[in-house]
PLY file of the C-alpha trace (Angstrom):
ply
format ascii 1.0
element vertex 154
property float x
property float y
property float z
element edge 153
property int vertex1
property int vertex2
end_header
-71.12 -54.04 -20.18
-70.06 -56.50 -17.68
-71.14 -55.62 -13.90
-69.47 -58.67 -12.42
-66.68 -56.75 -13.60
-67.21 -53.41 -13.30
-68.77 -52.61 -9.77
-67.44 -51.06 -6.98
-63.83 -52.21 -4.87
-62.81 -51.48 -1.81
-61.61 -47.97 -2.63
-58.90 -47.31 -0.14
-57.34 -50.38 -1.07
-57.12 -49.18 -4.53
-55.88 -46.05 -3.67
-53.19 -47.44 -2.25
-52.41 -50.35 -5.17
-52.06 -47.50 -7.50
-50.16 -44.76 -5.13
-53.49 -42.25 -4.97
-53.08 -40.11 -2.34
-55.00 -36.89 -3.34
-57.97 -35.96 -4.98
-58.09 -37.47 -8.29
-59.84 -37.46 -11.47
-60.01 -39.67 -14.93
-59.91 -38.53 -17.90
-60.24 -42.24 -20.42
-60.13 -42.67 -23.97
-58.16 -42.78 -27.27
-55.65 -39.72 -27.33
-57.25 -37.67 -30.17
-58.51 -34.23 -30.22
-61.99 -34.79 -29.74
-62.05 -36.49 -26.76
-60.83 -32.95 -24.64
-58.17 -34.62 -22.51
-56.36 -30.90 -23.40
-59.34 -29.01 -21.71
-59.29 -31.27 -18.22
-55.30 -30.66 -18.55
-55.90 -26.92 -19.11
-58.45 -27.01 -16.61
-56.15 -28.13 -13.66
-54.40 -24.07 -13.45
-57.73 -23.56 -11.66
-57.83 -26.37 -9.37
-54.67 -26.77 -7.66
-56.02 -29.42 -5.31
-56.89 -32.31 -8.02
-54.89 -34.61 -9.78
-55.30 -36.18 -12.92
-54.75 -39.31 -14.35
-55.67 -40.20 -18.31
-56.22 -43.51 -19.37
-55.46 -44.09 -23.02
-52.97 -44.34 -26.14
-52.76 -42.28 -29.29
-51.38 -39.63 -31.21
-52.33 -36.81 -28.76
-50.00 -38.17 -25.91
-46.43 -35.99 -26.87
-48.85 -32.86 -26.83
-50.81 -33.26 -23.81
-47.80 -33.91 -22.07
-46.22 -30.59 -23.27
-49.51 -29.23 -22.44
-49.52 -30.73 -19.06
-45.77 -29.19 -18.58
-46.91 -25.78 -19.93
-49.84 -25.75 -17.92
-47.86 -26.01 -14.52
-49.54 -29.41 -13.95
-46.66 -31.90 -15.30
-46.77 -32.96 -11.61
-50.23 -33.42 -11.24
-50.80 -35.51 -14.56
-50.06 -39.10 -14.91
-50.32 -40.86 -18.42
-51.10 -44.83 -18.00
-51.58 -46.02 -21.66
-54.43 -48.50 -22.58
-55.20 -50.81 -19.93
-57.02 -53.99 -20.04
-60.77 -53.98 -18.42
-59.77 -54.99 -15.02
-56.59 -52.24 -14.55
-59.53 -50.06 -15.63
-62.38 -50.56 -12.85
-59.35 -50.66 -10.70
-58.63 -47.41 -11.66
-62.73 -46.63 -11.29
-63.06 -47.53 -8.22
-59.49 -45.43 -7.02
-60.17 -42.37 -8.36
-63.01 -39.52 -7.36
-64.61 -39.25 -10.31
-64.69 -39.18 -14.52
-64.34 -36.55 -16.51
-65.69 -36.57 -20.31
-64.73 -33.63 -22.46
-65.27 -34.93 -25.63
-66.52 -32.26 -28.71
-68.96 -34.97 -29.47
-69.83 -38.68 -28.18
-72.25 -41.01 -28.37
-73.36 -43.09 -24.71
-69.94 -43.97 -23.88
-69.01 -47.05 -22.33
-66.61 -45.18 -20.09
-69.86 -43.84 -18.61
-71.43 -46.73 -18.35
-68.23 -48.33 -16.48
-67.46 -45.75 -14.44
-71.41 -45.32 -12.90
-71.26 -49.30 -12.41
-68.07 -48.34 -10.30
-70.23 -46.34 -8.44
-68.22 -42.78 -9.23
-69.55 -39.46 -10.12
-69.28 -38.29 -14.36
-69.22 -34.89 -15.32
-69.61 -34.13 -19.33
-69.21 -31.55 -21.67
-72.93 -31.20 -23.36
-70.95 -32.43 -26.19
-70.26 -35.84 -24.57
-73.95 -36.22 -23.86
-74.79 -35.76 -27.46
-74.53 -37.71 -30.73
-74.84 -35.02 -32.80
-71.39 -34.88 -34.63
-72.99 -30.81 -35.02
-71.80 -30.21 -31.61
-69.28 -27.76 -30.98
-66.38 -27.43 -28.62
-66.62 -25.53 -25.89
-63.94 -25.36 -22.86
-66.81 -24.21 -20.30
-68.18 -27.13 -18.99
-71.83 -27.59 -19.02
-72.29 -30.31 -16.54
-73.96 -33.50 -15.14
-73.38 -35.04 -12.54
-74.34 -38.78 -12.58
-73.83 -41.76 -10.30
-74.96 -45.38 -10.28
-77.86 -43.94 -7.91
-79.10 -40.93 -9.50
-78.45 -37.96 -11.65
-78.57 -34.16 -11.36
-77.62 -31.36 -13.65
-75.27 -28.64 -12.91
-74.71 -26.17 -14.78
0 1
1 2
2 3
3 4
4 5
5 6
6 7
7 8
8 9
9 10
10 11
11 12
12 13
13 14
14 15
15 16
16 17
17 18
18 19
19 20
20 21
21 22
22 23
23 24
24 25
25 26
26 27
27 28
28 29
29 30
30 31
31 32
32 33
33 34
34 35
35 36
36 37
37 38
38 39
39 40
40 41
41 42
42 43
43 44
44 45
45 46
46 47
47 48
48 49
49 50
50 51
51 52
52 53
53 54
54 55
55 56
56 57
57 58
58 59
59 60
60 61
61 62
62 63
63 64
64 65
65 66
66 67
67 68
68 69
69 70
70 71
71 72
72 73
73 74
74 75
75 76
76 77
77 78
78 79
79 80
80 81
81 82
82 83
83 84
84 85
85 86
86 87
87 88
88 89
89 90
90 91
91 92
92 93
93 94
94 95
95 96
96 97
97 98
98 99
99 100
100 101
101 102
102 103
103 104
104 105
105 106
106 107
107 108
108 109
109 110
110 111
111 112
112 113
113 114
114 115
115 116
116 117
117 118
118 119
119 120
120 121
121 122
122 123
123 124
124 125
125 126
126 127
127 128
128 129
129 130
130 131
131 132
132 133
133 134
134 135
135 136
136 137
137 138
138 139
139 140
140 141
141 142
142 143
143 144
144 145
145 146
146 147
147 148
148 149
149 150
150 151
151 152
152 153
């Protein structure tokens, strides 16, 4: 990982470059089922305050926008497509934090990015693992991790 790249910008700045006005969460990777962008989606009915913003191509991206629509949070959820490195610690350093839903991960860059940003990560236990035995779970058992220290919640 590159931290002359990815370390943290001047985040108001940001939040203006890429029209973020409220609070707002990631959601990165390839636009497959495993990765749980459907269970941050799904999870927006119960916070009305956050917005959402998911980084990344695939086949996924026709459903999760029904989803998002079904959901009552079409207006909350904005779909960016791949982005090169830089866009992405742009996006980073904008934002309030990551979320990770994936069934099952290994250490994700995005992780590793993301902390180097200097923004909070919250996981699914199955993020946290390699095991390709874990299952998928919509509660969230969490942790919370910055570039200066960690903390469970769960």
């Amino acid at each position: 990982m590159d931290l002359q790249l990815f370390r943290p910008i001047e985040r108001e700045a940001g939040r203006r470059s890429l029209g973020i006005s409220r609070t707002t969460l990631l959601s990165v990777g390839h636009l497959i089922p495993r990765k749980g962008h459907d269970l941050v989606i799904q999870g927006l009915r119960w916070l009305p305050e956050l917005d959402l913003i998911v980084i990344g191509d695939g086949p996924e991206r026709e459903a999760l926008g029904a989803l998002a629509r079904e959901s009552g949070a079409a207006d909350r959820v904005r779909f960016v497509g791949s982005l090169a490195q830089e866009e992405l610690r742009n996006y980073f350093g904008a934002a309030d934090a990551l979320v990770l839903a994936s069934s099952r991960e290994g250490w994700a860059n995005v992780l590793l990015e993301s902390m180097a940003c200097g923004k909070s990560t919250t996981t699914t236990s199955g993020a946290r693992s390699s095991s390709p035995a874990s299952t998928r779970r919509p509660a969230f058992e969490t942790s919370v991790a910055t570039a200066t220290g960690s903390a469970d919640a769960r």
